[in-house]
C-alpha positions in Angstrom: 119.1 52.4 -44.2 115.1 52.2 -44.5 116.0 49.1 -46.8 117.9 47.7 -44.1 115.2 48.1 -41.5 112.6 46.5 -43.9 114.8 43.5 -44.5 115.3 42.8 -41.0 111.9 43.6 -39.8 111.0 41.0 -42.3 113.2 38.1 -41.2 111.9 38.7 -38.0 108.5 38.3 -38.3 109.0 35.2 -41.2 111.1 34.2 -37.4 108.0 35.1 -35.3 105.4 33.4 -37.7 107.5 29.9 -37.5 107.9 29.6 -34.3 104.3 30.8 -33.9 103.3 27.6 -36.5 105.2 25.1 -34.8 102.2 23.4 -32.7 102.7 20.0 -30.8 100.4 17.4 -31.9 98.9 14.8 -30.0 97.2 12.0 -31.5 94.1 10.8 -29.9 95.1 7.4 -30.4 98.1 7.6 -28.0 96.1 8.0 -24.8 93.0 5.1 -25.6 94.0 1.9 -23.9 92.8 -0.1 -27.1 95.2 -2.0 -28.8 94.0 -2.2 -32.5 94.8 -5.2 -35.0 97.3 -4.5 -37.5 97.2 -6.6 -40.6 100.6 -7.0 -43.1 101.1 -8.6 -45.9 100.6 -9.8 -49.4 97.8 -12.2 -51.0 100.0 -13.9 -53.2 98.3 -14.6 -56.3 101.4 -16.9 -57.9 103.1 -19.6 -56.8 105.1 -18.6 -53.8 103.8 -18.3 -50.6 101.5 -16.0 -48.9 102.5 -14.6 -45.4 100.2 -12.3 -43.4 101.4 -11.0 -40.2 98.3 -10.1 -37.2 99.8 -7.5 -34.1 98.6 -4.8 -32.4 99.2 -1.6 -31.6 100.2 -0.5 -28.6 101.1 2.6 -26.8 104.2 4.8 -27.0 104.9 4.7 -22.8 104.4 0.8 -23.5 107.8 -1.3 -22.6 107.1 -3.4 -25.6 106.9 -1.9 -29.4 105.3 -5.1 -30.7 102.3 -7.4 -29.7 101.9 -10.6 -32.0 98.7 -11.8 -32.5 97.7 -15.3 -32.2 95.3 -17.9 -32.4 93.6 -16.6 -35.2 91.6 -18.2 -38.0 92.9 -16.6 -41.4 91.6 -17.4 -44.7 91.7 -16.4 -48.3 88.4 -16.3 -49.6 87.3 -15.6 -53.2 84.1 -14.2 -54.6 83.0 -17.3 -55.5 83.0 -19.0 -52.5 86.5 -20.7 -52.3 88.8 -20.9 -49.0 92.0 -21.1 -48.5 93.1 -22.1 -44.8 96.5 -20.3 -43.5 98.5 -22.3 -40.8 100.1 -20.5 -37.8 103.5 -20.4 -37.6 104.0 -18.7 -34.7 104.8 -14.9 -32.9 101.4 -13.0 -35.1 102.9 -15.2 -38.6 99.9 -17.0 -40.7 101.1 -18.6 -43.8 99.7 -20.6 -46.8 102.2 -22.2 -50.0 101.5 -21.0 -53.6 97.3 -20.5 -53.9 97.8 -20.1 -57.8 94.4 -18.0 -57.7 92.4 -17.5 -60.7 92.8 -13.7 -62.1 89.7 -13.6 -63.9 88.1 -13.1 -60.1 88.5 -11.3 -56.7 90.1 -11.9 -53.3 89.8 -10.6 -49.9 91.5 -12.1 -46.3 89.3 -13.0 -43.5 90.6 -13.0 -39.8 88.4 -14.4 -36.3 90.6 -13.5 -33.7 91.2 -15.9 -30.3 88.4 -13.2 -28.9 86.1 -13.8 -31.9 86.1 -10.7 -33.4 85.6 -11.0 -37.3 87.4 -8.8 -39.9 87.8 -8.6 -43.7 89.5 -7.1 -46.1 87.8 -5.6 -49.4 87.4 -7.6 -52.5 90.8 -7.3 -54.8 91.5 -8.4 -58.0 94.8 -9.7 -58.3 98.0 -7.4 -59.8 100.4 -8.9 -62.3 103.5 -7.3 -61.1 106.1 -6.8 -64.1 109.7 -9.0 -63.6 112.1 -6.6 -62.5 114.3 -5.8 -65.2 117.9 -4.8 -63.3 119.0 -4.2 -59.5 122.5 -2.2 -59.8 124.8 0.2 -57.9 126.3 3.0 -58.4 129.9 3.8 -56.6 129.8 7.0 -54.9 132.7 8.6 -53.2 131.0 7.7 -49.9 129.7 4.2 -50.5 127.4 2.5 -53.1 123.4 3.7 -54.3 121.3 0.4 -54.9 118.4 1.1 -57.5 115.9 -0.8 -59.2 114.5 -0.9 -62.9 111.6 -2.1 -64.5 109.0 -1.4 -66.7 105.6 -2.6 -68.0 105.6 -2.9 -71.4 101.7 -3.0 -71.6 101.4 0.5 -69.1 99.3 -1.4 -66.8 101.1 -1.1 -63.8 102.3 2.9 -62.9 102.3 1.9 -58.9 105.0 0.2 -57.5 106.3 -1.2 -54.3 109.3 -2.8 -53.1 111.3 -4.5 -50.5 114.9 -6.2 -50.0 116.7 -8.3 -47.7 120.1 -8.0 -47.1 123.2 -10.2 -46.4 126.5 -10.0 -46.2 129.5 -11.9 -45.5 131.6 -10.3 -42.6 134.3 -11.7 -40.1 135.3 -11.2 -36.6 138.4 -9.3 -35.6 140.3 -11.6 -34.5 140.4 -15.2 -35.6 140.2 -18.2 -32.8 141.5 -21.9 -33.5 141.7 -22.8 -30.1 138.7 -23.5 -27.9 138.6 -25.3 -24.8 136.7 -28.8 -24.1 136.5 -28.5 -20.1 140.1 -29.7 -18.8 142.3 -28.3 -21.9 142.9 -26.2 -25.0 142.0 -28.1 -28.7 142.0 -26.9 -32.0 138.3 -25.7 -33.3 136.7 -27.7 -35.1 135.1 -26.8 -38.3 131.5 -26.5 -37.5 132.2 -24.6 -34.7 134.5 -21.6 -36.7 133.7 -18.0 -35.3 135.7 -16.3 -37.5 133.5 -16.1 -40.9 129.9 -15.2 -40.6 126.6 -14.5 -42.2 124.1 -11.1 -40.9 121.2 -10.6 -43.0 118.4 -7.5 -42.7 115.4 -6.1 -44.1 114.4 -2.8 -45.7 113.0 -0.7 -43.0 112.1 2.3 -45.3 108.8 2.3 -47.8 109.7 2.2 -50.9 107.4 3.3 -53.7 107.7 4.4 -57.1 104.7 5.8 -59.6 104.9 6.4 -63.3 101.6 7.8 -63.7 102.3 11.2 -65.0 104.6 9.5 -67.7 104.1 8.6 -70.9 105.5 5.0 -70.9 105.2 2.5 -67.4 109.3 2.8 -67.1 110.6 2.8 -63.8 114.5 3.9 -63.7 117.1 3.8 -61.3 114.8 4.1 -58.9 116.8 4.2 -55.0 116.7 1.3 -52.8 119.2 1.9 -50.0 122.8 3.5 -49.7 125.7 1.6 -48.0 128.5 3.9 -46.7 132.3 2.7 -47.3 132.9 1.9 -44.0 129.9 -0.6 -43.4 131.1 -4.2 -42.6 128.1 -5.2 -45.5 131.0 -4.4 -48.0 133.9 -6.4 -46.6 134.0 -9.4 -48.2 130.5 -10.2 -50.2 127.2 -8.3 -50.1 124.0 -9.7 -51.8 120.4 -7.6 -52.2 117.5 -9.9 -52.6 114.2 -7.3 -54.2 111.0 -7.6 -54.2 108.3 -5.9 -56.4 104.9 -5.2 -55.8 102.3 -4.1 -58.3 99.7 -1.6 -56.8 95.9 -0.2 -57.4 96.1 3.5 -57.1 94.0 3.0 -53.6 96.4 0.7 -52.4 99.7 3.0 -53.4 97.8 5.8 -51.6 97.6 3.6 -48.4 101.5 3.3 -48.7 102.0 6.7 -49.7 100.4 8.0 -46.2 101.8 5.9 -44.4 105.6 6.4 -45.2 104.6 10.3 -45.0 103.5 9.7 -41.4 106.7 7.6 -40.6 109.8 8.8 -42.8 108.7 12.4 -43.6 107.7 14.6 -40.4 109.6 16.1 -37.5 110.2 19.5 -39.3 108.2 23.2 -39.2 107.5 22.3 -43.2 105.9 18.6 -42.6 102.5 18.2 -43.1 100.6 17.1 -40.3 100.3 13.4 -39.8 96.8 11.8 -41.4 94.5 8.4 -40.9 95.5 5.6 -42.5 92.8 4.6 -44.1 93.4 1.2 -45.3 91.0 -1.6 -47.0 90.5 -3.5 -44.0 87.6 -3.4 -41.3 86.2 -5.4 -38.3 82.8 -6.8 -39.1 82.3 -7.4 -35.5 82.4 -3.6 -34.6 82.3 -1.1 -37.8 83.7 1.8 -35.6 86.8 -0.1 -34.4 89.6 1.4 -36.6 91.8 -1.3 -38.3 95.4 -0.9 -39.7 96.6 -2.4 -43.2 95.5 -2.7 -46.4 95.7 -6.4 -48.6 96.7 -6.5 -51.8 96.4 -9.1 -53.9 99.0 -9.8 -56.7 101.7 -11.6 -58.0 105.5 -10.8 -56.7 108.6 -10.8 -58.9 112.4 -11.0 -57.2 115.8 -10.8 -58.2 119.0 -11.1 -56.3 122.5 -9.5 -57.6 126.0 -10.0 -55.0 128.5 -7.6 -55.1 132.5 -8.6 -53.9 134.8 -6.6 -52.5 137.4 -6.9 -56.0 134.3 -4.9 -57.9 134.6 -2.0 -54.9 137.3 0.2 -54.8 140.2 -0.9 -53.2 140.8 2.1 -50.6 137.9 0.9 -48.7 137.8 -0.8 -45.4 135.2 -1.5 -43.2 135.4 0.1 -39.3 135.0 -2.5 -36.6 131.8 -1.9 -35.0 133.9 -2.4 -31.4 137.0 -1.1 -29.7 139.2 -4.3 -30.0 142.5 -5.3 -28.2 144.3 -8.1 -27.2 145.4 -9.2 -23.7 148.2 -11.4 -22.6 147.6 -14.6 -20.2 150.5 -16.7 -19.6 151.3 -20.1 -18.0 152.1 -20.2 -14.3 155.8 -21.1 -13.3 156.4 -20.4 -10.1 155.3 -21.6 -6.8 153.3 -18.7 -5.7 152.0 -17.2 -8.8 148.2 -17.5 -10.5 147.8 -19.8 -13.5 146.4 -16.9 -15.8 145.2 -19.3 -18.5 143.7 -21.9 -16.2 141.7 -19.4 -14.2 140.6 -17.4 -17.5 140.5 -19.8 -21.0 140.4 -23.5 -19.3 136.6 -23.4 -17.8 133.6 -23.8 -20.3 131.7 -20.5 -20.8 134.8 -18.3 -20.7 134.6 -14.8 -22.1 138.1 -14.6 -23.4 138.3 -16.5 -26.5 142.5 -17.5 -27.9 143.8 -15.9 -30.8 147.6 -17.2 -30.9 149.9 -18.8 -28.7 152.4 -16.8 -27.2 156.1 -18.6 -27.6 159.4 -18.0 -25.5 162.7 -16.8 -27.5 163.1 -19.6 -29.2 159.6 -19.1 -30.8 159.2 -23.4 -30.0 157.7 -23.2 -26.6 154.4 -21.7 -25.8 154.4 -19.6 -22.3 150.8 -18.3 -22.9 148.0 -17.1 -25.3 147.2 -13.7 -27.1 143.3 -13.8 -26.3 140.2 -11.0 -26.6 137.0 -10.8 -25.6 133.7 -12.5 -27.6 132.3 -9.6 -29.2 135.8 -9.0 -31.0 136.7 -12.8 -31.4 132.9 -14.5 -32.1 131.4 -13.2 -35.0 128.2 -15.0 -34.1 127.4 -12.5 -31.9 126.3 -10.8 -34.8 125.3 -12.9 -37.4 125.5 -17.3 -38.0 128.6 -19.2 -38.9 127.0 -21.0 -42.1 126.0 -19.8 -45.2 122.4 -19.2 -46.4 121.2 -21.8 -49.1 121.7 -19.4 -52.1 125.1 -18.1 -51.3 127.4 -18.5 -53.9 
């Protein structure tokens, strides 16, 4: 009995003592009316392109969660004196083609705002990023886990980032081959099929990976993203395009806080959120805080597809809407209402065919099966062409 009492005495005070830790915190940031610059991207040291994206913050009771920034001046400078001139390409996007940089030296990005405030990024030198050596899956009984391999066989690299983007092959619900041209009903042509379409997407997590406390620079099997069975990614053909990132220990860091201040708090056991203290700062004002940190380095990709025939065979994706047909038929008497005039007939009609509807004979057509856009027009959610790699 005394045991009793002691082992309930002490689940109530490890009780008391949580709820007594759980403090709300409030950032000072959220309440100053400043909206700081936020710097993304990548100096590409290699051949492909280098994109940097300017925004800034804003604040949570905003109505908007993004503010591009443009009419900047951005440049790639190097510490012997050459530029490199980034266009704008619009919404806070500043872009340059392959700048083929010179490893031997260093780097650093240079922004004057439309206000003429100047900032800079620290000198860099650039990253060889190892190719990527594999991007599988793994079937699970719930979906498919994408991972990642590589390695460095020189055990230069130890920090890692990467990204994807996603697309798949999905179709509509219901199929329609008849559309109408203002006065009648026509068969679709082909440019203008709603019935196969193309979605694509990009990783919103931070993924990182670090083989600093092994032996050898071997990264393996390390997660990507998981696709449950039921996704509409996995109906017909899905295809992961992955990025890779080499990174200095500082700049892995910068990462590291940051997807612990995103992706890992909201529970009694989360550490408390930290600055973000990246390698970027205003030249203009030293004390205005600045968000981002530039690396510079070479970026190595590989794409892999996956069909539905390599997928197990019980799966089947769940329509993302509730989905039912309705009947509108041909007016034949005197005092009734031309259903498929009134409803199919004008341009910009919401019901889209999906079969004729014939009489007993099965020859003549008294009306049209038809549903609504979002379950007949898969561009709603995606476009009706391929993408340029799709094979």
């Amino acid at each position: 009995m005394k045991m009793k009492r002691i082992y309930l005495g002490a689940i109530l005070l490890f009780i008391m003592a949580v709820i007594c830790c759980k403090k709300p915190y409030a950032p000072t940031i959220v309440s100053t009316d400043s909206h700081y610059l936020v710097v993304e991207g990548v100096i590409n040291a290699g051949q492909d392109s280098t994109f940097i994206t300017l925004s800034r913050t804003v604040k949570l009771s905003d109505s908007v969660n993004h503010r591009a920034e443009p009419g900047a001046r951005v440049t790639v400078e190097s510490d012997q004196g050459a530029v490199y001139q980034l266009s704008e390409l619009g919404k806070g996007v500043y872009a340059s083609a392959g700048l083929n940089l010179d490893n031997s030296h260093k780097y650093h990005l240079h922004i004057i705002t439309s206000d003429n405030k100047e900032y800079r990024s620290d000198d860099e030198a650039p990253k060889v990023t190892p190719p990527i050596d594999s991007v599988g899956y793994k079937v699970q009984a719930d979906g498919i886990q994408l991972y990642v391999n590589t390695h460095d066989p020189n055990n230069n690299t130890r920090y890692y980032r990467w990204e994807y983007n996603e697309t798949w092959n999905f179709h509509a619900k219901y199929g329609s081959g008849l559309m109408s041209d203002g006065t009648k009903l026509v068969v679709r042509p082909a440019d203008k099929q709603i019935y196969t379409c193309w979605a694509t997407d990009t990783s919103s997590t931070i993924l990182l990976g670090s083989t600093k406390a092994l032996v050898q620079d071997v990264v393996y099997q390390s997660p990507l993203t998981h696709i449950i069975s039921t996704s509409e990614k996995l109906e017909a053909k899905y295809s992961i395009l992955v990025k890779e990132y080499a990174l200095s220990s500082d700049a892995y860091k910068f990462w590291q806080n940051l997807k612990t201040n995103n992706e890992q708090l909201g529970t009694i056991f989360s550490v408390m959120p930290s600055e973000l203290p990246g390698n970027i700062h205003c030249i203009s004002n030293p004390e205005e805080p600045v968000i981002g940190y530039i690396s510079v380095g070479t970026v190595q990709q590989k794409r892999i597809f996956i069909t539905e025939e390599q997928l197990p065979q019980t799966w089947f994706p769940v329509y993302p809407y509730e989905c039912a047909l309705d009947s509108l038929l041909f007016c034949h008497g005197p005092s009734c209402q031309d259903d498929v005039a009134e409803f199919l007939i004008p341009l910009g009609s919401t019901q889209y065919v999906v079969l004729p509807i014939t009489d007993k004979t099965g020859f003549v057509v008294i009306g049209y099966a038809c549903s609504d856009a979002q379950c007949a027009d898969c561009t709603i959610r995606g476009v009706n062409k391929p993408p340029p790699f799709w094979k």
